[in-house]
C-alpha positions in Angstrom: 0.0 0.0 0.0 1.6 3.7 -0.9 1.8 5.7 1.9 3.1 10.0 1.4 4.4 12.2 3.5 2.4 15.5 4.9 4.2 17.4 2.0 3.5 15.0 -0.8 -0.1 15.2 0.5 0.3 19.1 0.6 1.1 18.6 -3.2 -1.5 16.1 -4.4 -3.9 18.5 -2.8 -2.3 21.2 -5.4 -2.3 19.6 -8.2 -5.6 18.3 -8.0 -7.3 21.7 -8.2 -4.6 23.8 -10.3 -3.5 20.6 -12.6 -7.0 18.8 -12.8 -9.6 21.5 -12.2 -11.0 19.6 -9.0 -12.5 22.1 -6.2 -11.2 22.1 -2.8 -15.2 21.9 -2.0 -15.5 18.9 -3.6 -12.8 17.3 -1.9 -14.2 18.5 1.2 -17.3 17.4 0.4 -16.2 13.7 -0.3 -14.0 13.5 2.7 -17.1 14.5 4.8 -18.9 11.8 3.2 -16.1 9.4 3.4 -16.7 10.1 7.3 -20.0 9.7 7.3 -19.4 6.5 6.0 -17.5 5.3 9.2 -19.8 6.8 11.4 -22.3 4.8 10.5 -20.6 1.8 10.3 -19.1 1.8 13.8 -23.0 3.4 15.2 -24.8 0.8 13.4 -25.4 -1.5 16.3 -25.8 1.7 18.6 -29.3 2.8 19.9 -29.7 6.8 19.5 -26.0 7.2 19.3 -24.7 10.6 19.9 -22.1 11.8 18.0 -19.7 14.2 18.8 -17.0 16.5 16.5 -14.4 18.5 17.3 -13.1 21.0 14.3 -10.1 23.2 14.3 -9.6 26.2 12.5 -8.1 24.5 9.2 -9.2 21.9 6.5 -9.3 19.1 8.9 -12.2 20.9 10.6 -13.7 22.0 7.5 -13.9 17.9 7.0 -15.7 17.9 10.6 -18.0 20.1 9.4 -18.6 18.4 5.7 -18.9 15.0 8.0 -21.4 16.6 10.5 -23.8 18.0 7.6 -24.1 14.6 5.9 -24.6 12.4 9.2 -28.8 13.2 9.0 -29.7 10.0 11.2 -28.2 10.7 14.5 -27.3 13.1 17.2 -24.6 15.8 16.0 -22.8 17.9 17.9 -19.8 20.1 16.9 -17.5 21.7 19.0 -15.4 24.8 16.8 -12.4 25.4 18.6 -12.9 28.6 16.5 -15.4 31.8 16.6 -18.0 31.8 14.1 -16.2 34.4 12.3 -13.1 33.1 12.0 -13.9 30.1 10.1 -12.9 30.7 6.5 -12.0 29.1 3.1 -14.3 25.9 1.8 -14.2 25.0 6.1 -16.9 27.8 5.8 -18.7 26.6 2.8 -19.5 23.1 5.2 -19.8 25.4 8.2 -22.3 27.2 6.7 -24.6 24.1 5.1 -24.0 22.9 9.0 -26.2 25.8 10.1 -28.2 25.3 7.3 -29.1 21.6 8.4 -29.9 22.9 12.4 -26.4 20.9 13.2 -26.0 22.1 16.6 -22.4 23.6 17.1 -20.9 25.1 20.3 -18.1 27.6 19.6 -14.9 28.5 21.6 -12.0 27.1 23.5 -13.4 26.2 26.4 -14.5 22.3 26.7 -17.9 20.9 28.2 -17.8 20.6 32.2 -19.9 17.2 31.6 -20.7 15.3 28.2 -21.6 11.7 27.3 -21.6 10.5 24.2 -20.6 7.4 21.9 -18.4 8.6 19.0 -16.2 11.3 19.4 -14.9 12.6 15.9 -11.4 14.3 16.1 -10.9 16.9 13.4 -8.8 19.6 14.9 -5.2 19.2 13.2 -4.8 16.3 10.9 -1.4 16.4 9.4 -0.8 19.8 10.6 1.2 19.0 13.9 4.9 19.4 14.6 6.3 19.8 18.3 4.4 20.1 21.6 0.6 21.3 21.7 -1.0 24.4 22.3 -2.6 24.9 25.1 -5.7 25.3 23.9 -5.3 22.4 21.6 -4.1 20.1 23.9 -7.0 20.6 26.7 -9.2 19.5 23.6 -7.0 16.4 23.1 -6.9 15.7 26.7 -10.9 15.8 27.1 -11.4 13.6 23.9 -9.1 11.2 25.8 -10.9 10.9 29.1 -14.2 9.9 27.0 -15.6 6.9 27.3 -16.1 6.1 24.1 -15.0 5.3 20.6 -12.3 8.0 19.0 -12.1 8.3 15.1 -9.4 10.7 14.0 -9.6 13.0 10.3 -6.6 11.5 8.9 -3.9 11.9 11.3 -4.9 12.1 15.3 -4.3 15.5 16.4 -1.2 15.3 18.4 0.9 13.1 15.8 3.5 14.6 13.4 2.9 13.2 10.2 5.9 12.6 8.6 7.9 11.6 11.9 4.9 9.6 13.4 6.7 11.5 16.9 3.3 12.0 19.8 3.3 15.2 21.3 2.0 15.5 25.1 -1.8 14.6 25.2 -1.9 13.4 21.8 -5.4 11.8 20.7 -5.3 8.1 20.8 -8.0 7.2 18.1 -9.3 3.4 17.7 -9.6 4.3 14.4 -8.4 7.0 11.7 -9.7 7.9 8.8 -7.2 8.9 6.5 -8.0 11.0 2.9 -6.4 9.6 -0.6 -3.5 7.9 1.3 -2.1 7.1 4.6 0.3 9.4 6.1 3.7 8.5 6.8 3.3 9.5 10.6 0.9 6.8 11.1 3.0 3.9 10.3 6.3 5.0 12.7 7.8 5.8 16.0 4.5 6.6 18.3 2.0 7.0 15.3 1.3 3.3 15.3 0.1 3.1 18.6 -2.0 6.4 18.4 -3.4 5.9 15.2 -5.7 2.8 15.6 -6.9 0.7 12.5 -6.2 2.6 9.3 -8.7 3.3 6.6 -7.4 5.0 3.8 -10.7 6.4 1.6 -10.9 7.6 -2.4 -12.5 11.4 -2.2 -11.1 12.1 -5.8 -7.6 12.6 -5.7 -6.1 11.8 -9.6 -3.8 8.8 -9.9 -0.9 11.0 -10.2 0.8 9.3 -6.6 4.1 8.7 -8.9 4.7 12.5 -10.0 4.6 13.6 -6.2 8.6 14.9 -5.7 10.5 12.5 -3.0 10.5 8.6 -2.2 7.8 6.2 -3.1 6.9 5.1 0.7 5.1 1.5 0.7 4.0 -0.6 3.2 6.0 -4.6 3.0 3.1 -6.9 1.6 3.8 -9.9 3.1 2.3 -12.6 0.7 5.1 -11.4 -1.7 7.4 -13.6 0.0 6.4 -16.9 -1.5 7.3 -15.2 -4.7 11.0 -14.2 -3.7 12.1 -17.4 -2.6 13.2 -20.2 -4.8 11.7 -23.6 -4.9 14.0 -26.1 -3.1 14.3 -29.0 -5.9 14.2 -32.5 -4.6 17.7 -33.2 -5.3 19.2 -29.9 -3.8 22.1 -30.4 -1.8 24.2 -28.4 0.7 26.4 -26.3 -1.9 23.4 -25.2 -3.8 21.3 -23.4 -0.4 23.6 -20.9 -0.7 27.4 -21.0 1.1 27.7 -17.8 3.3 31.0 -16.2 4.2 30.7 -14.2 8.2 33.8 -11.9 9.2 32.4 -11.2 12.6 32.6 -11.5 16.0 35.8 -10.3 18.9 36.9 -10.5 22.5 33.8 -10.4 24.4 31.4 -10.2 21.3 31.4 -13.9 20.1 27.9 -13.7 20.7 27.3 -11.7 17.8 29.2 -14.4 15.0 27.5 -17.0 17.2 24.1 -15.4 16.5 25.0 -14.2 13.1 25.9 -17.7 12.0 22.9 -19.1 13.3 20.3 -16.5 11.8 21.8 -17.9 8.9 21.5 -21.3 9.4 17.9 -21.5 10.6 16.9 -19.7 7.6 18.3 -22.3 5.0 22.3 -21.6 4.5 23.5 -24.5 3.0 27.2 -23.8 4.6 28.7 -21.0 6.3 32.4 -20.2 7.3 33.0 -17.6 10.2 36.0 -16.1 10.3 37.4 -16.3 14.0 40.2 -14.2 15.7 42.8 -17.3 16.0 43.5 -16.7 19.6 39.8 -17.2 20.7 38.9 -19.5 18.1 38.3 -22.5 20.3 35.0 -20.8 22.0 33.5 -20.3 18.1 34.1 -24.0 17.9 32.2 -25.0 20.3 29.5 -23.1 20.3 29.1 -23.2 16.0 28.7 -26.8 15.7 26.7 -26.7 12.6 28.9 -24.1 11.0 32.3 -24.2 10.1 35.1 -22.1 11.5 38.3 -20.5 10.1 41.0 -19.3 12.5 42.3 -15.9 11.1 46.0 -14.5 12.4 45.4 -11.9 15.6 48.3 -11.6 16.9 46.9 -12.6 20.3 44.3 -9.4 20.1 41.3 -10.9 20.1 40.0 -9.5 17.0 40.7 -9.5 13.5 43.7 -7.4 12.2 45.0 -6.9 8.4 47.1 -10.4 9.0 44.1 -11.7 9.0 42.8 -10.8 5.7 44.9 -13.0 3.3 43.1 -15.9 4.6 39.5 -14.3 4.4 40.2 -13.5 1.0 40.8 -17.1 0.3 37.4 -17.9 0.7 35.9 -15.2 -1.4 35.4 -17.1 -4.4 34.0 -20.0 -2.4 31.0 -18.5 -0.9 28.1 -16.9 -2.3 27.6 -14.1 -0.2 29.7 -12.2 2.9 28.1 -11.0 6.2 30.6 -8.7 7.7 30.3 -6.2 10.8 28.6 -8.1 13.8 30.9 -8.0 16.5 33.8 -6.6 15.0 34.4 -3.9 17.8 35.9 -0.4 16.9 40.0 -1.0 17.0 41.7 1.1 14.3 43.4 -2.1 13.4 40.2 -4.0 12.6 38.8 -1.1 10.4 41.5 -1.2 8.2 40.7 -5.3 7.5 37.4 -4.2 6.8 37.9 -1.9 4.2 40.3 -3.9 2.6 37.5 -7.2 2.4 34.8 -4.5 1.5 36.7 -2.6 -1.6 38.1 -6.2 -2.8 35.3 -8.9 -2.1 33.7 -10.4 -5.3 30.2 -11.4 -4.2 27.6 -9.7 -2.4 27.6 -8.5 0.9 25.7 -7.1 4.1 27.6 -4.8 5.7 25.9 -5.0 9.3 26.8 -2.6 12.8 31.2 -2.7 13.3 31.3 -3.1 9.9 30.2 0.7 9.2 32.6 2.3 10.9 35.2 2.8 8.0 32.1 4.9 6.4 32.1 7.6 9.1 32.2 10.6 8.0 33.5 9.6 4.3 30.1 8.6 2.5 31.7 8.6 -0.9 33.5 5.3 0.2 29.8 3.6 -0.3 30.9 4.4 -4.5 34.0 2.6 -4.5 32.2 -0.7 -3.0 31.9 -2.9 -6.8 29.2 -5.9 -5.9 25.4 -5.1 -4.5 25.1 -4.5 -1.0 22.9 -4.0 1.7 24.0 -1.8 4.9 21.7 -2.5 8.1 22.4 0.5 10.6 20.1 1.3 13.6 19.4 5.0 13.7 22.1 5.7 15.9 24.9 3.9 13.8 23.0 5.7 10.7 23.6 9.0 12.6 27.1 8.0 13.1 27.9 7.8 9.6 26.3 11.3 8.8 28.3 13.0 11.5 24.7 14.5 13.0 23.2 13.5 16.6 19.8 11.7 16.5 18.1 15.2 17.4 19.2 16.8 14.6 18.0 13.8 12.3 14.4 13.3 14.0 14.1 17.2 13.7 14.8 16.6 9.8 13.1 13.5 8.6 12.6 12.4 6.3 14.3 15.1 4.5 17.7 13.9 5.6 16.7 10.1 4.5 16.0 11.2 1.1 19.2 13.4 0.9 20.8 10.5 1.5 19.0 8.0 -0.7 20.0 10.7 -3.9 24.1 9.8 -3.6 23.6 6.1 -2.1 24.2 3.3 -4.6 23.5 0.3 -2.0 20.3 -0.8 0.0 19.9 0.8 3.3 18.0 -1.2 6.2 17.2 1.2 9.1 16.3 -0.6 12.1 14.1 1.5 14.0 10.1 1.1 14.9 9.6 0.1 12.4 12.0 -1.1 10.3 12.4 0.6 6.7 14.0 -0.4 3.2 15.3 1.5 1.1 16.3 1.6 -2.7 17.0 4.6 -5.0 13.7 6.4 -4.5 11.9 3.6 -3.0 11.2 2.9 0.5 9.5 0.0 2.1 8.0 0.4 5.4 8.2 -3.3 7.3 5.4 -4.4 8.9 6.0 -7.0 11.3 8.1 -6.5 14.9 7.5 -5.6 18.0 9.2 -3.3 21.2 10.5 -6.4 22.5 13.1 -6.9 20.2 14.8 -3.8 21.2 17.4 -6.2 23.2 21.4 -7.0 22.2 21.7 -9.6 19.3 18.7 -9.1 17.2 20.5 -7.1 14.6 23.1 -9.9 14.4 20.5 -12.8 13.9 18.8 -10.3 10.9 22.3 -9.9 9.3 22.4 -13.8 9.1 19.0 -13.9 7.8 19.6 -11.4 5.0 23.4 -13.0 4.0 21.4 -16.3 3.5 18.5 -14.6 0.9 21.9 -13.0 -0.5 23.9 -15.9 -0.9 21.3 -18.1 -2.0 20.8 -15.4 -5.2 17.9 -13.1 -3.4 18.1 -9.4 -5.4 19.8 -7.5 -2.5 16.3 -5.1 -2.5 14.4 -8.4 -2.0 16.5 -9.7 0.3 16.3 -6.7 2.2 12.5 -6.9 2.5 12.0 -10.5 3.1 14.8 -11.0 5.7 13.5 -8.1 7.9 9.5 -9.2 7.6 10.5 -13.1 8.6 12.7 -11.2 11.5 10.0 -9.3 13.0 7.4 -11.6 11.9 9.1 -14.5 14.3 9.3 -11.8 17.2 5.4 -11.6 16.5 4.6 -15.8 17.0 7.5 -16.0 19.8 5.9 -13.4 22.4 2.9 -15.4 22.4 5.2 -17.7 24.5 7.4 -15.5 25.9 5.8 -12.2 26.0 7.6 -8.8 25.2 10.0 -8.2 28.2 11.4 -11.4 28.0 11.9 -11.8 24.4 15.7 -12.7 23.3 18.0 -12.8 19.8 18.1 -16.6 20.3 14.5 -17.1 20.2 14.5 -15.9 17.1 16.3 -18.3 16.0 13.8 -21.5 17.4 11.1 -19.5 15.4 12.4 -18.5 12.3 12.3 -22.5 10.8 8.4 -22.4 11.6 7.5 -18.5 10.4 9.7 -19.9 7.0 7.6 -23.0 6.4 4.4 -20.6 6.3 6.0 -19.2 2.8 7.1 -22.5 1.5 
């Protein structure tokens, strides 16, 4: 499903009436309608329900007003945050048919003492929030949210920035949200999910002209295209043909992540892997990767892997299919180095995962120079890191600085955030599956395993990209049924991802 941000929508709106001659009544008009609709489908099995709106001063009120004159068959009343006087623009066309109809409005800032009712409509801001609330708008927000009763929010709840999806202090919290052409990129990230409710995105006329809006194409991750990715598994398939998966990962005190990297990869159908192990603490990879192999690689006694080490790793390059490299590296100048070397010289290709980015900090250019398809997988801090900003500056920014990015970046970017979001050229796929409890140490490693095994076993990087982090989150989904969300670990990922798999099979 598309999904735009608050200036795309700003520019469908535009082009609509200047390129295709469509009134701004008439699409007012059909989002009132579209409303209407949903009041009376969540009144129907309501006796005399009474139905409450709330309008603002701008277009999402004027769509509380359009809704309020075409709901005839029950109990309307409007609450303008505005003076009669001040509402202008097609909001006063509907305003006026409101009066017209004997819709019963209240006017001013001040909220009811006492009122009961069964639908509350929320139509004060929409889209048109960024930051902290008002006061005036927020003792609105705050009343809706001490009713009893069902809330529908005009396509964005008020309180809900929509494009970062960030909640401002007493933001609505709708059960459900009617949203006008298409959904708003707010309501699929950070706190948007949780405000938003079930989405319903309704036709009130826009022209199919989605692909001329300026910016990415932002789509939500359809999950039965997964069956389609994969490859059938032929009756006489055998170990060298599931796909033979290189991993350079793993250091002193982070084995855990080449433990759990070589395992994502191995639960979700590598044939063979090789992990490259620091020499000097190669026995604990040993025993702990017993389906896997290992390779000892020349440390000098460090504990991770140092340029000695490379002459061996690039042994195997022709060997495997694919190269997972990053998890666990840790941050020594040495280690670095090695890195860069594997990344500007390996032939097949790779996912460049967490310790793995660090020789990209600050020098984005280096992405240019890397010659087989690739997929990097930073969380937002890590994709901060490489950007030389803080996270402040980025959540101020987005997704401006996401599609700055995108413009000069030849790879696939997977960044791991709530949720999860891929990205190619000008085309970004919001993930649907996951859940909070998988913010915990390891998950990232498991996904990196996950996405070298689509790689290696000839998975287009974009693909592999979308598949690997759906069947990630989706196996969170089916394990905290069992284990529940504070107790949810990397490994038990790895029990579920064989099962979530078979589903797609």
């Amino acid at each position: 499903m598309r999904i735009i941000t608050v200036a795309q929508a700003a520019e469908l709106d535009q082009k609509a009436m200047q390129d295709h001659g469509i009134s701004g009544i008439d699409l007012m008009g059909a989002a009132g309608k579209a409303i209407a609709e949903e009041v009376k489908k969540i009144a129907a099995d309501i006796h005399d329900p009474r139905i409450v709106i709330v309008c603002g001063k701008g277009n999402n009120g004027g769509d509380g007003f359009a809704a309020a004159a075409c709901i005839d068959q029950f109990s309307v009343q409007v609450f303008s945050i505005v003076d009669q006087d001040d509402i202008k623009g097609d909001s006063a066309h509907f305003h006026e048919l409101c009066i017209q109809k004997k819709v019963t409005i209240h006017y001013g800032i001040n909220t009811p003492d006492d009122h009961e009712c069964d639908l509350v409509i929320d139509a004060l801001l929409g889209t048109g929030c960024q930051g902290e609330l008002r006061d005036d708008i927020a003792k609105w927000t705050t009343w809706m949210n001490k009713l009893s009763c069902f809330v529908l929010a005009v396509d964005c709840p008020t309180g809900i920035d929509g494009n970062r999806g960030i909640a401002a202090q007493n933001s609505v919290r709708a059960e459900k949200t009617v949203t006008m052409g298409y959904p708003k990129l707010g309501l699929y990230i950070k706190q948007g999910q949780e405000h938003a409710g079930e989405i319903e995105a309704v036709d009130i006329g826009f022209p199919d002209i989605i692909d001329e809006l300026p910016g990415l194409r932002w789509s939500t991750f359809a999950s039965p295209n997964i069956s389609d990715m994969f490859s059938k598994l032929d009756t006489d398939t055998y170990k060298h043909r599931q796909g033979k998966l290189l991993l350079i990962a793993g250091s002193k005190g982070m084995t855990g992540a080449a433990v759990l990297s070589t395992f994502g990869a191995l639960r979700s159908g590598a044939g063979l892997t090789i992990t490259c192990a620091p020499e000097s603490i190669e026995e604990i990879y040993e025993k702990t990767i017993i389906e896997g192999m290992t390779i000892g690689c020349p440390d000098g006694g460090n504990g991770f892997l140092i340029p000695a080490s490379y002459k061996i790793i690039e042994e195997k390059f022709e060997w495997c299919d694919a190269i997972v490299i990053g998890p666990g590296l840790g941050n020594n100048a040495k280690t670095i180095k090695l890195v860069e070397q594997i990344v500007f010289n390996a032939q097949k290709p790779m996912i460049i995962d967490a310790d793995g980015l660090r020789m990209f900090h600050g020098n984005l250019n280096l992405f240019k120079k890397i010659k087989v398809p690739y997929i990097i997988t930073p969380h937002e801090g890590e994709f901060c890191g490489l950007l030389g900003i803080d996270q402040g500056q980025f959540l101020d920014d987005y997704p401006n600085i996401i599609e700055q990015f995108m413009a000069d970046f030849p790879g696939v970017l997977v960044l791991k955030n709530a949720p999860t979001i891929t990205f190619q050229n000008n085309d970004a796929i919001i993930n649907s599956s996951g859940n909070p409890g998988m913010a915990t140490a390891g998950m990232g490693d498991v996904l990196a395993g996950i996405l070298g095994t689509f790689a290696a076993q000839g998975m287009d990087v974009f693909q592999t990209a979308q598949a690997g982090v759906y069947l990630h989150g989706f196996a969170a989904d089916c394990k905290i049924e069992e284990k529940g969300l504070r107790g949810l670990i990397a490994s038990d990922i790895l029990e579920e991802l064989p099962k979530v798999m078979r589903e797609f099979d």
